[in-house]
Wavefront OBJ file of the C-alpha trace (Angstrom):
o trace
v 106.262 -32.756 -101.940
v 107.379 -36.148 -102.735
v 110.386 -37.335 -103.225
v 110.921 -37.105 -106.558
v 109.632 -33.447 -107.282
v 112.480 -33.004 -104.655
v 114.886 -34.651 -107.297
v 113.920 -33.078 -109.778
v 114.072 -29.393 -108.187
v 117.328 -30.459 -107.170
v 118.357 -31.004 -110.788
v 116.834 -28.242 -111.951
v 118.789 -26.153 -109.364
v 121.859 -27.446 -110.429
v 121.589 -26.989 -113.989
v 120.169 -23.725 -114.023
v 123.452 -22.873 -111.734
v 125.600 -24.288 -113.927
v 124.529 -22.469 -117.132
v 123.943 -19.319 -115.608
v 127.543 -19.063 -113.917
v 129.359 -20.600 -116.937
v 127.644 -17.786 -118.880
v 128.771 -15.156 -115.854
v 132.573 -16.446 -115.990
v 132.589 -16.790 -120.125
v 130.884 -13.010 -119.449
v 133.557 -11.394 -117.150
v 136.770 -13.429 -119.399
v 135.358 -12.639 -122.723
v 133.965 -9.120 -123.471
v 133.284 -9.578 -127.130
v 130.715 -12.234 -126.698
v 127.185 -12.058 -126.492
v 125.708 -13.112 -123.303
v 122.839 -16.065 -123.772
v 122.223 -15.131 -127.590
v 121.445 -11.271 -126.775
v 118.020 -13.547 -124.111
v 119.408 -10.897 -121.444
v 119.983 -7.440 -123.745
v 116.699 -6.131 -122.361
v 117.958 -5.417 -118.940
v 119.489 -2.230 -118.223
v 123.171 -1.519 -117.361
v 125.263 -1.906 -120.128
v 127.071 -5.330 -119.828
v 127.045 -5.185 -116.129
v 123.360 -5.357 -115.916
v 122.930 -8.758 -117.514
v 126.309 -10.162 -115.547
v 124.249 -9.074 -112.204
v 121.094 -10.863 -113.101
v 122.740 -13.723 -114.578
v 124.473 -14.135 -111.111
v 121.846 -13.749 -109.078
v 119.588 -16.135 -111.043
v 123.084 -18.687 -110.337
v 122.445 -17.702 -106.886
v 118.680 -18.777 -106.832
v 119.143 -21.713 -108.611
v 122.026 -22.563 -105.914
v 119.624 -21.854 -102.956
v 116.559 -23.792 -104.974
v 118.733 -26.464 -105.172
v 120.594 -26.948 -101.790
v 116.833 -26.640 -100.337
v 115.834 -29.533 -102.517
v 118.646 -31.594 -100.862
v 118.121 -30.913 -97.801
v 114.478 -31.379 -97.614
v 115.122 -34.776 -99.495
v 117.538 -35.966 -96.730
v 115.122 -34.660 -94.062
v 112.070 -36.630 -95.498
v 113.647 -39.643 -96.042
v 115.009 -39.865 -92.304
v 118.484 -39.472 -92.561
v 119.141 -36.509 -90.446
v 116.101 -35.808 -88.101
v 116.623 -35.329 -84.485
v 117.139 -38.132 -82.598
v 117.947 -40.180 -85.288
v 121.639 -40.455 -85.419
v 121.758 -43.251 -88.276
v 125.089 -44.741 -86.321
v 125.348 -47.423 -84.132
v 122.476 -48.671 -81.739
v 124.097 -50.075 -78.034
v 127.029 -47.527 -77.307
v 127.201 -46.009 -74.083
v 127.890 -47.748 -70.750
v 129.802 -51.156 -71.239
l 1 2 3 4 5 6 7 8 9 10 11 12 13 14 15 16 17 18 19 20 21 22 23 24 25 26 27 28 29 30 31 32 33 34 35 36 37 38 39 40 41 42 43 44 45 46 47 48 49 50 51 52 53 54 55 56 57 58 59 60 61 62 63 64 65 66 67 68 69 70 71 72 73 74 75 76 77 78 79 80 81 82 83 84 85 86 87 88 89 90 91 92 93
């Protein structure tokens, strides 16, 4: 993957996280509202059902995107083996 579908899963990551757990918290603090416009009332459980999936797809889109980052920094060469990015020279004087 290049690095701009790395980007963009990155942001994708992050926004999906970010809805999903501001719809989790606004879920567990607010009982009377509906969760996502009533997008999650299929799942089973009650109110704890939807709270669960919602998490875990906050969870996924965490992962998604911290594995986007990471594989970004690794392909563009800062943080390979051997490559310490720091100052060439040091050692014995």
């Amino acid at each position: 993957m290049r690095k701009g579908g790395y980007v963009a899963l990155e942001a994708v990551g992050l926004v999906i996280t970010a809805l999903a757990a501001q719809t989790v918290i606004r879920g567990l603090l607010d009982q009377d509202s509906e969760l996502l416009w009533g997008i999650v009332n299929w799942v089973p459980g009650g109110r704890t059902g939807p709270l669960i999936l919602l998490g875990f797809i906050a969870l996924v889109g965490m992962v998604a995107g911290g594995w986007a980052h990471t594989r970004q920094r690794l392909n563009t060469g800062r943080g390979r083996a051997g490559n310490s990015g720091g100052v060439r020279g040091r050692g014995k004087g």
